[in-house]
Steps between C-alpha positions, in 0.01 A plus 500: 500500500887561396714658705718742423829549626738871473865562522648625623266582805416110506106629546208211428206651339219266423390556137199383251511266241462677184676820664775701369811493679459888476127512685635257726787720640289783501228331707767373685631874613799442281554932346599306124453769239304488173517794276303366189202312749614190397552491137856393434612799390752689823668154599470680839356183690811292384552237732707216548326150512718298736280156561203405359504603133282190379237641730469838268356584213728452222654832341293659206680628187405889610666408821786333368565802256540755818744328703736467184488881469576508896882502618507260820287245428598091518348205422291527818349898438141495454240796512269470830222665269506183258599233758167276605513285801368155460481282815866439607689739722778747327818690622542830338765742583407888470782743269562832548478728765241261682856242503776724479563362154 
């Protein structure tokens, strides 16, 4: 079971294997939002993956495509909608108003 760590609150949540990073933070009482249910189409779950990138999924082309349309983004944004957890523990930090980003 990986856990999952957010920034900036420094909050543990433990997460499923096979899990998105976004049903894991909303299982986790984190308020993330989602406006397109997941599809890779709002960019509004962009996160920042601090640690723990080789235990993700690896970015899909559809993915890829939204956060070059996005303004903010480095070479550590992901979507929590397309982000699966595998079994090692990731740091994520939250953008937005969640941050103070």
């Amino acid at each position: 079971m990986p856990q999952l760590t957010v920034l900036p609150a420094n909050k543990v949540i433990d997460a499923a294997a096979g899990q998105t990073i976004l049903q894991a933070l909303l299982a986790g009482g984190e308020a993330l939002q989602s406006k397109c249910d997941g599809q890779a189409k709002c960019g509004a779950c962009h996160i920042f993956v601090k640690e723990g990138r080789k235990g993700i999924s690896r970015i899909s082309p559809t993915e890829n495509a939204k956060l070059d349309s996005m303004v903010g983004v480095s070479s550590k944004s992901r979507l929590a909608c397309q982000c699966v957890l595998g079994e090692e523990p990731v740091t994520v930090e939250l953008l937005g108003a969640l941050s103070g980003f």
